[in-house]
KOLVO-534562 format. One record per residue (C-alpha): x, y, z; residue in three letters. Coordinates in pm, 1 decimal. Example, Ala and Ser with C-alpha at 12.3 -4.5 7.8 and 13.67 -1.06 7.14 Angstrom:
2
+----------+----------+----------+-----+
|       px |       py |       pz | res |
+----------+----------+----------+-----+
|   1230.0 |   -450.0 |    780.0 | ala |
|   1367.0 |   -106.0 |    714.0 | ser |
+----------+----------+----------+-----+
! end
This chain:
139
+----------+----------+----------+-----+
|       px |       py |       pz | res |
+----------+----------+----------+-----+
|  -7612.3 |   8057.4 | -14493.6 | unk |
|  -7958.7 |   8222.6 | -14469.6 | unk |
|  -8267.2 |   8127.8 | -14257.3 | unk |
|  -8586.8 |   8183.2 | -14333.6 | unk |
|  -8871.8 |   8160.5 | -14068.8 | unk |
|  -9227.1 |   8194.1 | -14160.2 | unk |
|  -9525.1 |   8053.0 | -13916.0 | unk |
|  -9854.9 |   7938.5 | -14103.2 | unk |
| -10201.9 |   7919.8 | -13931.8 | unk |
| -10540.7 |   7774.3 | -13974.4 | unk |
| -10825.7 |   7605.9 | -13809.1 | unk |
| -10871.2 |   7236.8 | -13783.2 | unk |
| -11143.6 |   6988.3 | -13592.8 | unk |
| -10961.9 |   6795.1 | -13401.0 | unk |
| -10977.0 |   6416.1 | -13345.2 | unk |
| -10708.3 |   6332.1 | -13596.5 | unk |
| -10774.7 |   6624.7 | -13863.3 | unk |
| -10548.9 |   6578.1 | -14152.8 | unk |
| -10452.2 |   6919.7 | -14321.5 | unk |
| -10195.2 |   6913.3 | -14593.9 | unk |
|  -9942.9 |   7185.5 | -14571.2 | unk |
|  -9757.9 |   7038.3 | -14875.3 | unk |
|  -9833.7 |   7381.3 | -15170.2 | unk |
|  -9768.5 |   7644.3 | -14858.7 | unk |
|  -9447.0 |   7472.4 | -14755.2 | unk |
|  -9316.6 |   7525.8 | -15102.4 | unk |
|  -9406.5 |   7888.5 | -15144.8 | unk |
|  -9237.6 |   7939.0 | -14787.2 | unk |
|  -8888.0 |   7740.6 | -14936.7 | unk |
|  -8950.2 |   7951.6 | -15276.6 | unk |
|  -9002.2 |   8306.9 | -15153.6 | unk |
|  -8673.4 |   8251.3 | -14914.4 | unk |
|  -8469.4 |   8227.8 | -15251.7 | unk |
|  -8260.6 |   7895.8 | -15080.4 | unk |
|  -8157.5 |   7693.1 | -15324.5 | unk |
|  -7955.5 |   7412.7 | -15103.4 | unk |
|  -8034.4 |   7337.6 | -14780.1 | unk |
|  -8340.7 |   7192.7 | -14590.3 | unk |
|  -8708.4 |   7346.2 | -14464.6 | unk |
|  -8817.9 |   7228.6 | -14075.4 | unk |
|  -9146.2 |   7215.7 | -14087.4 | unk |
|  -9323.5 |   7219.1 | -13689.9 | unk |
|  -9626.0 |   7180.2 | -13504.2 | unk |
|  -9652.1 |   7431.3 | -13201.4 | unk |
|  -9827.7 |   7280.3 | -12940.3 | unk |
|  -9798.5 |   6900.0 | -12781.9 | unk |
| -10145.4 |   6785.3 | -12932.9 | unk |
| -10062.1 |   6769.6 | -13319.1 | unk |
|  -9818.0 |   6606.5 | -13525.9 | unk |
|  -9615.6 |   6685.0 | -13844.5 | unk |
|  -9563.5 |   6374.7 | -14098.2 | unk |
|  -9591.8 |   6279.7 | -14471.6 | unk |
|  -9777.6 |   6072.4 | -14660.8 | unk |
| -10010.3 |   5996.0 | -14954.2 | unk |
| -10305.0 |   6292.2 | -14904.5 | unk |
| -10582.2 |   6081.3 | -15044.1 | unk |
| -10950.3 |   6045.4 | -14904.8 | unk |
| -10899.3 |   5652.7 | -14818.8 | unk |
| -10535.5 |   5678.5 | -14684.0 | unk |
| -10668.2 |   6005.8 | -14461.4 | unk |
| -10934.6 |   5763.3 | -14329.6 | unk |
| -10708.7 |   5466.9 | -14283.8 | unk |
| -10491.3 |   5685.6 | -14104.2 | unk |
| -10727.0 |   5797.2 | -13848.7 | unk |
| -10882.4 |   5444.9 | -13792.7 | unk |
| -10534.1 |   5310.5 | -13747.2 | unk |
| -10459.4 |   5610.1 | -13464.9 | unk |
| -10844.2 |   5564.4 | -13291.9 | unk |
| -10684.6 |   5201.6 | -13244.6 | unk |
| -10343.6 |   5307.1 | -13152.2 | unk |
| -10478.3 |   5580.9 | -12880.2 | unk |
| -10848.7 |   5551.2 | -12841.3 | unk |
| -11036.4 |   5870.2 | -12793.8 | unk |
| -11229.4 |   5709.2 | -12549.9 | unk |
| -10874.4 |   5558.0 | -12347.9 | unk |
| -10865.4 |   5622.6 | -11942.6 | unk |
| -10535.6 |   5835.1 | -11942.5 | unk |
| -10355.6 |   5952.2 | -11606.0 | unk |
| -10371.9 |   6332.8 | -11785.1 | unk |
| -10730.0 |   6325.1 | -11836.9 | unk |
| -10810.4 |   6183.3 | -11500.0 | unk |
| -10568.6 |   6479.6 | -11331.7 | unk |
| -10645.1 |   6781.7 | -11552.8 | unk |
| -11001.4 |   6705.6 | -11663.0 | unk |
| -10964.8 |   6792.6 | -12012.3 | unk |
| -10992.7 |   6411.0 | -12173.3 | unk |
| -10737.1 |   6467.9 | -12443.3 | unk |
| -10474.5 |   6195.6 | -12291.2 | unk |
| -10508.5 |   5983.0 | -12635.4 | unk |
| -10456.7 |   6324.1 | -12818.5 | unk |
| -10103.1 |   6324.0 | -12614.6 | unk |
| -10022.0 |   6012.1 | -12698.0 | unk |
| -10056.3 |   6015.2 | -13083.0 | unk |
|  -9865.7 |   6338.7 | -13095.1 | unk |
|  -9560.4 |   6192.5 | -12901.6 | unk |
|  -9507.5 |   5954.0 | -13104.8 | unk |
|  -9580.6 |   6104.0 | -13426.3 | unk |
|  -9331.3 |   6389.7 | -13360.9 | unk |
|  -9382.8 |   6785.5 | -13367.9 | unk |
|  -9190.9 |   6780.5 | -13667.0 | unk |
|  -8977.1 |   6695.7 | -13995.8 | unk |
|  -8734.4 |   6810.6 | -14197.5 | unk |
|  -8737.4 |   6806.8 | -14585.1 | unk |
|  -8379.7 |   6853.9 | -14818.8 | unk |
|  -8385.2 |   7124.9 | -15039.5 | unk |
|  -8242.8 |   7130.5 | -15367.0 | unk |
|  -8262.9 |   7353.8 | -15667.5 | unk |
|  -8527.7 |   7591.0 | -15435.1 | unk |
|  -8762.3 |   7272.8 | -15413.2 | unk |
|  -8867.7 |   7013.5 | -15112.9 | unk |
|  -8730.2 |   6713.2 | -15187.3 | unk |
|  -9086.7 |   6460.0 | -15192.0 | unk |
|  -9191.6 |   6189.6 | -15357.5 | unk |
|  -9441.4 |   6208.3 | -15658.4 | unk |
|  -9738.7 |   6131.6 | -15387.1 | unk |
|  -9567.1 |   6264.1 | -15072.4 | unk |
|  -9746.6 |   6569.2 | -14924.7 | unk |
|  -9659.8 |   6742.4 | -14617.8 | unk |
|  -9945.6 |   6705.9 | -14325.4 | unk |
| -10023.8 |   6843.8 | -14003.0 | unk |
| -10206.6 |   6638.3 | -13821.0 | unk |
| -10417.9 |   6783.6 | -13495.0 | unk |
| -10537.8 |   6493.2 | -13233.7 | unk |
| -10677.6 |   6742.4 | -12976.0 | unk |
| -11023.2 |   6641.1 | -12846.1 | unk |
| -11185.9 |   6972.0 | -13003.5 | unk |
| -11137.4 |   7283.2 | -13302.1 | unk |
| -10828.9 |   7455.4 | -13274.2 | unk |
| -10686.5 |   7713.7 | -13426.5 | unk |
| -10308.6 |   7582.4 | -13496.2 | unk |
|  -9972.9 |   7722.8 | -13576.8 | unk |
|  -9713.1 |   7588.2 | -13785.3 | unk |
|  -9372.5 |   7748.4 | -13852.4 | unk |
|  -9153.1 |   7654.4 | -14150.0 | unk |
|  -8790.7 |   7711.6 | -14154.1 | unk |
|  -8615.2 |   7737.1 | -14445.2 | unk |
|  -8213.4 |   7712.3 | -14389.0 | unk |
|  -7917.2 |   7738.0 | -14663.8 | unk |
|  -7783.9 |   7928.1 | -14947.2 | unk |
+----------+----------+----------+-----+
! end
């Protein structure tokens, strides 16, 4: 078995930016050489989210309407009214979302529907400059 760990960065806007991750997820599984096995694909930090779905313009914007209802930017939130930062909602959405996902791997490729993409979404109330590691694990 062989493991593969490779950590991906980039800047995002916050507020529910929608980044897909799918193309640099599948270099990651190709230049480990696994050809079996599964890719874990994380967000570090508790303010952004890890998912799939159809990348398109519309669905992007759907998306974010549907969290802004879900967790409103503009929520009171116990966190914001102790630490003074006002990113309680971004909290929220990332808990239940999830940091992460994994993906089966089979003959060196994600397994992903024909418009699946891999996302990382970041909620926080402001630009950020996020990190995302990808583990590839198999033979």
């Amino acid at each position: 078995m062989d493991i593969t760990t490779k950590e991906l960065t980039f800047n995002t806007k916050g507020f529910s930016d929608i980044h897909d991750l799918t193309s640099q997820v599948n270099q990651v599984v190709a230049d480990a050489g696994i050809n079996e096995g599964f890719c874990h694909v994380f967000a570090v930090g508790s303010t952004a989210s890890i998912s799939t779905m159809e990348f398109e313009p519309a669905l992007v914007k759907d998306i974010k309407e549907k969290l802004e209802d879900f967790a409103s930017e503009n929520m009171r939130s116990h966190h914001s009214e102790t630490w003074g930062d006002d990113n309680g909602f971004s909290h929220i959405r990332a808990t239940f979302m999830g940091p992460g996902i994994t993906v089966p791997v089979n003959n060196g490729r994600c397994i992903l529907g024909t418009w699946q993409q891999i996302v990382v979404l970041d909620h926080d109330n402001r630009p950020r400059n996020r990190r995302v590691v990808v583990q590839v694990v198999g033979k």
